[in-house]
C-alpha positions in Angstrom: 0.0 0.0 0.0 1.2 3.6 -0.7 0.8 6.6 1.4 1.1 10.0 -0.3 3.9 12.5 0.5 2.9 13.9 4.0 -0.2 11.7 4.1 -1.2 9.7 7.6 -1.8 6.5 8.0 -2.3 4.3 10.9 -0.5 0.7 11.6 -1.7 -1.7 13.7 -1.8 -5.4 14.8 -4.7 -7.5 15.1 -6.7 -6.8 18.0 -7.0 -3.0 17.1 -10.8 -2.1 17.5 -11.7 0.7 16.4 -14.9 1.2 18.0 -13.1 0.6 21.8 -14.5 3.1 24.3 -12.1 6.0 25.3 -9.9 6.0 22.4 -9.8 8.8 19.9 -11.6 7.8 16.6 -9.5 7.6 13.4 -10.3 10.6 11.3 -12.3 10.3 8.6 -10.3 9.7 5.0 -7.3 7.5 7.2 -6.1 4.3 5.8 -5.9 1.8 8.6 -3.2 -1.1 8.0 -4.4 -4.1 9.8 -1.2 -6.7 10.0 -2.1 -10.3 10.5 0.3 -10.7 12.9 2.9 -7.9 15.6 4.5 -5.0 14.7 7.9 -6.1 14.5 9.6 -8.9 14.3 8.6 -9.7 17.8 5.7 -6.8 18.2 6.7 -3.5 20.1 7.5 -4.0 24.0 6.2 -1.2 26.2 9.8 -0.2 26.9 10.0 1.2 23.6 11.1 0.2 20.1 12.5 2.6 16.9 10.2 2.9 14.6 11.3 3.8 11.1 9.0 4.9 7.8 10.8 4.1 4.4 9.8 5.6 1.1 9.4 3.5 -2.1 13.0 3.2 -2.6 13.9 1.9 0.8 15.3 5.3 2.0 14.3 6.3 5.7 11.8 9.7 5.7 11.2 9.2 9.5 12.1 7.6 12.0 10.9 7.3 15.9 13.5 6.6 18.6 12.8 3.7 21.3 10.5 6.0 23.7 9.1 4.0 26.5 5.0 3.6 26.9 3.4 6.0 28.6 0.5 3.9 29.7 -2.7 2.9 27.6 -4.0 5.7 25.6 -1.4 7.9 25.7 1.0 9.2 22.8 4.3 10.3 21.8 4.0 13.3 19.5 7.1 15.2 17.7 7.6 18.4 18.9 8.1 20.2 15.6 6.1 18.2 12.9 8.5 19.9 10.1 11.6 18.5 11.6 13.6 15.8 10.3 15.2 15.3 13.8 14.6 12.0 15.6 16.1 12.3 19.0 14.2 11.5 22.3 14.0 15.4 23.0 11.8 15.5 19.8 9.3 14.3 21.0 6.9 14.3 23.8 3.9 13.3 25.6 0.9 14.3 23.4 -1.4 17.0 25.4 -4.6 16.5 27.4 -2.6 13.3 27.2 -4.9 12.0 24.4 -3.7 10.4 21.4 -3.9 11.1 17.7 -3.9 7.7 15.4 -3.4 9.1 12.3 -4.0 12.6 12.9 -1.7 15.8 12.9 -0.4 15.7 16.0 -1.4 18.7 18.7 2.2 19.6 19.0 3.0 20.8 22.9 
């Protein structure tokens, strides 16, 4: 599947529901990747894996460092969406402490 230049899209493993109660809906127009099995080779532990996006050509656009989980329902967002920076201090907990899936982030 292809996502356009500064599109969203939003990964996830099996179990996702979209409907759960006190999650943040996916916006309207989001593709939602459903994998058949983790993320990962061994799915993402809750101390924190990198995550990194690839263009076409294999080349990494972005990249996420290994944050640890700040609890259920609770993001990681980048601090400056234009930068191309991937250091822990780029990020940080989303505010209101809600999460985004596939949205712009509300930057801190």
């Amino acid at each position: 599947a292809t996502v356009p230049a500064g599109g969203r899209a939003l990964v996830v493993g099996a179990g996702f529901d979209a409907d759960a109660p006190g999650d943040e809906p996916v916006p309207p127009g989001v593709p939602v990747f459903v994998l058949d099995g983790p993320i990962g080779s061994g799915g993402l532990s809750a101390t924190g894996e990198p995550l990194y996006l690839r263009d076409a050509a294999g080349r990494r656009v972005s990249a996420t460092p290994p944050l640890p989980s700040l609890g259920a329902g609770v993001c990681w967002v980048r601090t400056d969406e234009r930068s191309r920076l991937d250091g822990p201090s780029d990020f940080a907990r989303a505010p209101s402490g809600a999460c985004t899936p596939g949205a712009a982030p509300r930057t801190p």
